[in-house]
C-alpha positions in Angstrom: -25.7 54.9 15.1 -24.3 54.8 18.8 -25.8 51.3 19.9 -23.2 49.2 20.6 -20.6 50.0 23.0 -17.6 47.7 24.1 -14.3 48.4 25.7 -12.3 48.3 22.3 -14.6 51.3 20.6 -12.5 54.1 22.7 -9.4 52.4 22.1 -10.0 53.0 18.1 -11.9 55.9 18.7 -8.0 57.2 20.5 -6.5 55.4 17.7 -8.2 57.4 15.4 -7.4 60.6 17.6 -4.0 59.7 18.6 -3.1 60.7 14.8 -5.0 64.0 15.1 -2.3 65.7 17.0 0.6 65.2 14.3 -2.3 65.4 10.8 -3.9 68.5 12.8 -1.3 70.6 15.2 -5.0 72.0 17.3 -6.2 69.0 18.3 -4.8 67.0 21.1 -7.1 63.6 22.1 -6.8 61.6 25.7 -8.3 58.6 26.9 -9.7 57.8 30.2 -10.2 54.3 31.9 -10.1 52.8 34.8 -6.0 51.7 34.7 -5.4 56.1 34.1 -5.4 58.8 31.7 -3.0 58.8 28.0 -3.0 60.6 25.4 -0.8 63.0 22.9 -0.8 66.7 21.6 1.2 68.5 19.4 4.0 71.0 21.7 3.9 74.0 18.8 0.5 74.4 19.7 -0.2 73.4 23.2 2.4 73.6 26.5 2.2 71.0 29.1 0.4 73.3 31.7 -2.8 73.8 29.3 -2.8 70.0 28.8 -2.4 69.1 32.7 -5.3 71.8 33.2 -8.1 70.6 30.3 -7.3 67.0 31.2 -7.7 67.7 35.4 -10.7 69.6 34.6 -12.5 67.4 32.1 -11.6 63.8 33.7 -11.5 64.0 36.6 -14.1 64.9 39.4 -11.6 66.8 41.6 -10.1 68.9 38.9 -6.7 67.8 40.2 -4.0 65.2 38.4 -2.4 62.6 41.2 0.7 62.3 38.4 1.8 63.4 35.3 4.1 62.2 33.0 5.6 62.5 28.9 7.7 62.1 26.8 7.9 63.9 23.4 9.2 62.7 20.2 9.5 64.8 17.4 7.3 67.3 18.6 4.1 64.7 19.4 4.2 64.6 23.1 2.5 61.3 24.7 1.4 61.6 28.3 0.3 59.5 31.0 -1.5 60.9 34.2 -4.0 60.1 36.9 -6.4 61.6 39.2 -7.0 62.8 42.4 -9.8 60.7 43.3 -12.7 59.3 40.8 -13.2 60.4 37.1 -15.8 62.4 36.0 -16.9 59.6 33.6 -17.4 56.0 35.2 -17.0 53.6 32.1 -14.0 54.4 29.7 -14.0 57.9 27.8 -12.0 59.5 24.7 -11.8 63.1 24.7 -10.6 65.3 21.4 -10.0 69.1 22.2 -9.5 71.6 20.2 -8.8 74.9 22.1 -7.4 77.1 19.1 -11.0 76.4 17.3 -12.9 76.2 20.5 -14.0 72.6 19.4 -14.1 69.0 20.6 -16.3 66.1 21.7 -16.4 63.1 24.6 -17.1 60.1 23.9 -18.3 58.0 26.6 -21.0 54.8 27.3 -23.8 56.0 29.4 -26.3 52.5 30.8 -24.8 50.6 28.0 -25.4 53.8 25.2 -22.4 55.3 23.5 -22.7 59.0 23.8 -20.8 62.2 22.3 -21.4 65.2 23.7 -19.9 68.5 22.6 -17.7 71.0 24.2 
């Protein structure tokens, strides 16, 4: 099912997630590439520290965010952020959390494969 890989699958793949956060308040989605880290979550459920935390600690290999920044509109809060050093994930990668549930998945290209892995 996972053959094919280009640049433009994560982008709908956060397309698809980017919705997730208003249609389902526990979920919050990011996506990682080589120009930074953006993505959305919903601020009834999640606070801006848990966000900076599970996004520093799944993309990227220092644990540490060189910036951070959002803004929030009617509750969906869209964020853009970096890290300290490399990724954890070399080619482009969409994340979807979903710490109330203790669910989620990444979705990244491994030697050309497209993966999803489970949290």
């Amino acid at each position: 099912m996972f053959k094919r890989f280009s640049l433009f699958t994560p982008v709908l793949l956060l397309a698809a997630c980017g919705a997730t956060s208003s249609s389902n308040p526990e979920m919050f989605s990011f996506f990682a590439s080589e120009s930074g880290i953006k993505g959305s979550y919903n601020s009834a459920t999640y606070s801006q520290a848990h966000v900076r935390a599970r996004v520093a600690g799944l993309a990227c290999k220092s644990g540490k965010l060189a910036s951070y920044s959002e803004t929030n509109k009617d509750g969906i809060v869209r964020f853009d952020s970096a890290c300290v050093g490399p990724q954890s994930y070399e080619e482009s990668t969409a994340f979807t959390v979903n710490d109330v549930q203790k669910t989620g998945h990444i979705t990244t290209s491994m030697d050309g494969q497209l993966i999803q892995k489970k949290l």
